[in-house]
C-alpha positions in Angstrom: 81.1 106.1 94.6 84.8 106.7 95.4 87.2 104.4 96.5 89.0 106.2 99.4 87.0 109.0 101.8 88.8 111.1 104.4 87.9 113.8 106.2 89.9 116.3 108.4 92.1 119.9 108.8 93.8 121.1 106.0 95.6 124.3 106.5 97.4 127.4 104.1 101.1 126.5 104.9 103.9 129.4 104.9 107.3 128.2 104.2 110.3 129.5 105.2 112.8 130.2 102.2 115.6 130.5 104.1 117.5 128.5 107.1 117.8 129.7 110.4 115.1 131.7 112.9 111.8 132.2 111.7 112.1 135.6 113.0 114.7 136.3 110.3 113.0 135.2 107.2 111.9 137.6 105.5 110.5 135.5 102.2 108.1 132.3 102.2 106.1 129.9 100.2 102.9 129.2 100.3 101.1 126.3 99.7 98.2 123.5 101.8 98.9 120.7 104.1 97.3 118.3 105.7 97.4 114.7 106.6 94.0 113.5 105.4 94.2 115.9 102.2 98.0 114.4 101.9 97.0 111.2 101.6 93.7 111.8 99.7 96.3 113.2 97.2 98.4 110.7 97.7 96.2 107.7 96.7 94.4 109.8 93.5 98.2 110.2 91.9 98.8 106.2 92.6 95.4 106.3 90.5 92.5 105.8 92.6 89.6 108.3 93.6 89.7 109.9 96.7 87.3 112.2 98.8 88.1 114.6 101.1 85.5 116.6 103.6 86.3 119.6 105.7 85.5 123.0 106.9 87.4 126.0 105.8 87.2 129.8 106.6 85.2 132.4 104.1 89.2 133.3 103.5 91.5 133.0 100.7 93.2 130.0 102.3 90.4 128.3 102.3 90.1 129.1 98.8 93.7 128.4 97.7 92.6 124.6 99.7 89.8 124.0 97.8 91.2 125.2 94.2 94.6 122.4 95.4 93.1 120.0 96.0 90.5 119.9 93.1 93.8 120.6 91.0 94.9 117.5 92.3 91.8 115.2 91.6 90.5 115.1 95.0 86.5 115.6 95.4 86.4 118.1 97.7 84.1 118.4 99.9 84.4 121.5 102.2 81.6 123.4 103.7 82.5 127.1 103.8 82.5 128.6 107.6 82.0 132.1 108.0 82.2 132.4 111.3 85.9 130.9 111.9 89.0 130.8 109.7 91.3 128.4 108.2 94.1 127.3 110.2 97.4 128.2 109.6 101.1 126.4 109.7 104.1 128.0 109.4 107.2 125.9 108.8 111.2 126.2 109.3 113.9 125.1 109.1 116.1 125.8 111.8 119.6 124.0 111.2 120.1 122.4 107.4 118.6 119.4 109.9 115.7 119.9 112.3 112.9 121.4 110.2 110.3 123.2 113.2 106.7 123.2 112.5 103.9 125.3 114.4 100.0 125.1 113.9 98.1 128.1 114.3 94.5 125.9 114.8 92.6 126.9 117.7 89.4 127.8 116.9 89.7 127.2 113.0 86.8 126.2 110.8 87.9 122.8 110.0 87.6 122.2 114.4 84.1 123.1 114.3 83.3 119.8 112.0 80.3 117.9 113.6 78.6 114.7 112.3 76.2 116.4 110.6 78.8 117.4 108.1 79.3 113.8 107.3 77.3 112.4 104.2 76.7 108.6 105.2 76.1 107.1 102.1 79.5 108.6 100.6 81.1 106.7 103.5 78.7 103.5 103.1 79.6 103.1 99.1 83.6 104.1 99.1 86.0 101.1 99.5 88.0 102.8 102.7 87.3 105.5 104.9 91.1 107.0 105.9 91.3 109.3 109.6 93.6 110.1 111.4 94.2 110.8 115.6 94.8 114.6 114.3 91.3 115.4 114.1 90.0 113.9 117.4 92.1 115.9 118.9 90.9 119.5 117.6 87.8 119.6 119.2 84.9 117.2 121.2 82.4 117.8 117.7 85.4 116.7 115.8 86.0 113.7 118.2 82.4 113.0 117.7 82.9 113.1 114.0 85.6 110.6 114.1 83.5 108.1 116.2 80.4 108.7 113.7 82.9 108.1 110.7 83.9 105.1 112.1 80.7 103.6 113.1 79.0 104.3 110.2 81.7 102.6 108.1 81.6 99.4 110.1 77.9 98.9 109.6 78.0 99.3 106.0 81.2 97.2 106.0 83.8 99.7 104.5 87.5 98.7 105.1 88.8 101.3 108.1 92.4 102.7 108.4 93.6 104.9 111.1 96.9 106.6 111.2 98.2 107.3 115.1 100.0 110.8 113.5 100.0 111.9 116.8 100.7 115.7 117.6 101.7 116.6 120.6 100.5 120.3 120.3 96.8 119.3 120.4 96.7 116.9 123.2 98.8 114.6 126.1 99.7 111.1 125.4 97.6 110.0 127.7 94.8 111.7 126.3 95.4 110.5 123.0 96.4 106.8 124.1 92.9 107.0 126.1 91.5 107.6 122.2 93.0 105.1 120.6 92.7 102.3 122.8 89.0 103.0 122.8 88.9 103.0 119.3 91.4 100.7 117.4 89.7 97.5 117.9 87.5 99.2 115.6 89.9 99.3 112.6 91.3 97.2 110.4 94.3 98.8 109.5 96.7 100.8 111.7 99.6 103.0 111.1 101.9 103.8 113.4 105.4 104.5 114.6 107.2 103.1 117.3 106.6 106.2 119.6 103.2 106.4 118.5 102.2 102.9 118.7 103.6 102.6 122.5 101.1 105.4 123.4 98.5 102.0 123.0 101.4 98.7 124.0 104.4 99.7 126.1 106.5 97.3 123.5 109.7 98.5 122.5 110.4 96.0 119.7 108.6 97.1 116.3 107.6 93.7 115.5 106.2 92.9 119.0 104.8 96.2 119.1 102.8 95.3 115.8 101.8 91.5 117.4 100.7 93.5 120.6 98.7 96.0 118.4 97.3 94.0 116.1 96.0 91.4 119.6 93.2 94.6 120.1 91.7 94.4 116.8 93.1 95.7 113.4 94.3 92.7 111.2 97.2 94.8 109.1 99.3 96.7 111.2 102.0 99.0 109.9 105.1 100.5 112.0 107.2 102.8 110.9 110.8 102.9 111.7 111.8 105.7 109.2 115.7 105.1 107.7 115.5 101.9 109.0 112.3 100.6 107.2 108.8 99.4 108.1 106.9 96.1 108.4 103.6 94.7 108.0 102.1 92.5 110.8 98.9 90.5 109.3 97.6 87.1 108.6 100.0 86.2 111.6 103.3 87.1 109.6 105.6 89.7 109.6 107.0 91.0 106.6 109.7 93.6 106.6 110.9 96.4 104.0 114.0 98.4 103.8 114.0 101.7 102.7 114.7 103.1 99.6 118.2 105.2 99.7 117.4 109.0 98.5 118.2 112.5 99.3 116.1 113.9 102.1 115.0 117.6 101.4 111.8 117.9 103.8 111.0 115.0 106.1 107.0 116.6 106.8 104.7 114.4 104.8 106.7 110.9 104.8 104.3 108.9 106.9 101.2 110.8 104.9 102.8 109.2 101.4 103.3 106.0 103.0 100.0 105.4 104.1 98.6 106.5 100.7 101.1 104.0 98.7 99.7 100.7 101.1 96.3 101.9 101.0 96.3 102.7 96.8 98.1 99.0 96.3 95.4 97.7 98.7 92.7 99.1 96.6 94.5 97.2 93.2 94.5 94.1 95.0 98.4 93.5 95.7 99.9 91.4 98.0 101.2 92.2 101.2 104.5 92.3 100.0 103.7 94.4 97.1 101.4 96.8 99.4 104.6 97.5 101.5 107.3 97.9 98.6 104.9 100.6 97.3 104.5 102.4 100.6 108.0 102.9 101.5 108.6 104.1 98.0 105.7 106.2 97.9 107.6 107.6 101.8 110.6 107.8 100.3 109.8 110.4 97.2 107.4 112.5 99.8 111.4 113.8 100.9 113.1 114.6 98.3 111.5 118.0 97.8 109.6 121.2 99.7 106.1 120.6 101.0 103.9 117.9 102.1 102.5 116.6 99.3 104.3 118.0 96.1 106.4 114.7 95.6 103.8 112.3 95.9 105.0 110.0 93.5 102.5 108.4 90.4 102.6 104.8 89.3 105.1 105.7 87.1 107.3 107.6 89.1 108.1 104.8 92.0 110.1 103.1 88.6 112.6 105.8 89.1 113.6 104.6 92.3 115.5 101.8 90.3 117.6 105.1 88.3 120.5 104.6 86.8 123.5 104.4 89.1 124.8 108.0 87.4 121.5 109.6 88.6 120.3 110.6 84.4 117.3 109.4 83.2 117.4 109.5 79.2 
């Protein structure tokens, strides 16, 4: 039994070292990312267990993802594909401001996942099954993975979240809003920025937009609104959070950590209030450093938000 099971892409991620044209770095880092894996990582740190299921290439990459995320305390499981690769993403950071990001996908193992790489009785017995719109979008099998995820998790009962993480490289907003109207009635909690959630509710207003998203289905909505916060729409209230002031280093990741700090403080039982202190704290670390999940803060670590004003912790 685990208490959290997600499946989706996780891909070897170069880093650019230094700021400016990607065709002028010459040095990078490299390291995973991925939203499911994020927030698989995510919710283990905040001290729950957490499955993850995938395809990777017969590569190094795919390797280096496996060897992470175990590293990490995720259960991996990630059938090995020797007929396609693991997918690639290369990050920069243009100005000291707009970090660019581009997928190198098509075609990877992880988009040749298919229901039958599903085990239903993992998803049957864990407390939530996590997706996300990211993998609907990489292929129709993966699409078809999603929907089998989902209804298999809704007969047995399991709590579903969905996070819209909507990519623009991988399909319209049409195509995606198409997807998620079909399928968020069959939720029970969504995540969403404003942008994202008007691909479903032309609402402009974040809490009207969570009223008007939570009328198709899920009973906990969540939008994000970044520096200015989030709120929770559930139970017919809405509660709203500011965010926690910190030094942003790499924005990629902040939604992934957010999720994982509400869904970890839903698995201990905490109140709604409580859920979304820990999620924009858990957001707010995700920045402060390079890569998508390094940061990812522990129980311990969302104390530190309350530092001493001179920044030393003795």
């Amino acid at each position: 039994m685990t208490d959290l099971v997600t499946f989706g892409e996780t891909m070897a991620l170069f880093a650019a070292r230094r700021t400016g044209p990607l065709r002028f770095a010459r040095d990078f880092d490299l390291g995973v990312g991925g939203a499911e894996s994020n927030v698989a990582i995510g919710v283990t740190r905040l001290g729950h267990s957490a499955t993850w299921i995938s395809r990777v290439g017969a590569d190094e990459f795919g390797e280096l993802i496996r060897f992470t995320l175990q590293g990490e305390g995720v259960d991996v499981r990630a059938i090995t594909d020797p007929d396609a690769p693991t997918g690639l993403m290369i990050k920069g950071r243009r100005t000291a401001d707009l970090v660019d990001v581009r997928y190198y996908r098509a075609k990877s193992a992880a988009s040749r996942l298919t229901p039958g790489d599903l085990d239903p009785t993992l998803i049957e017995t864990a407390r939530v099954l996590h997706v996300s719109a990211i993998t609907p979008a990489l292929s129709a099998s993966a699409r078809e993975t999603v929907r089998q995820a989902i209804a298999v998790a809704r007969a047995a009962g399991v709590f579903v979240s969905l996070d819209i993480n909507y990519r623009r490289a991988l399909w319209t907003p049409e195509e995606a809003g198409a997807w998620l109207r079909e399928t968020v009635g069959d939720v029970d909690v969504l995540f969403a920025t404003v942008p994202e959630g008007r691909l479903i509710a032309d609402v402009e207003d974040a809490a009207d937009l969570a009223k008007a998203l939570a009328s198709l289905g899920p009973g906990h909505v969540l939008v994000k609104s970044g520096a200015e916060g989030a709120l929770e729409f559930s139970g017919g209230s809405v509660r709203q959070a500011r965010p926690f002031q910190v030094t942003e280093v790499d924005p990629v990741g902040a939604g992934d950590a957010f999720a994982a700090g509400w869904l970890a403080d839903w698995l201990a039982g905490a109140d709604a209030e409580q859920r979304l202190r820990t999620a924009c704290a858990a957001g707010a670390f995700a920045v402060t450093s390079q890569g998508d999940w390094e940061s990812l803060p522990s129980r311990a670590d969302l104390n530190l938000l309350q530092r001493p004003a001179d920044g030393v912790s003795r």
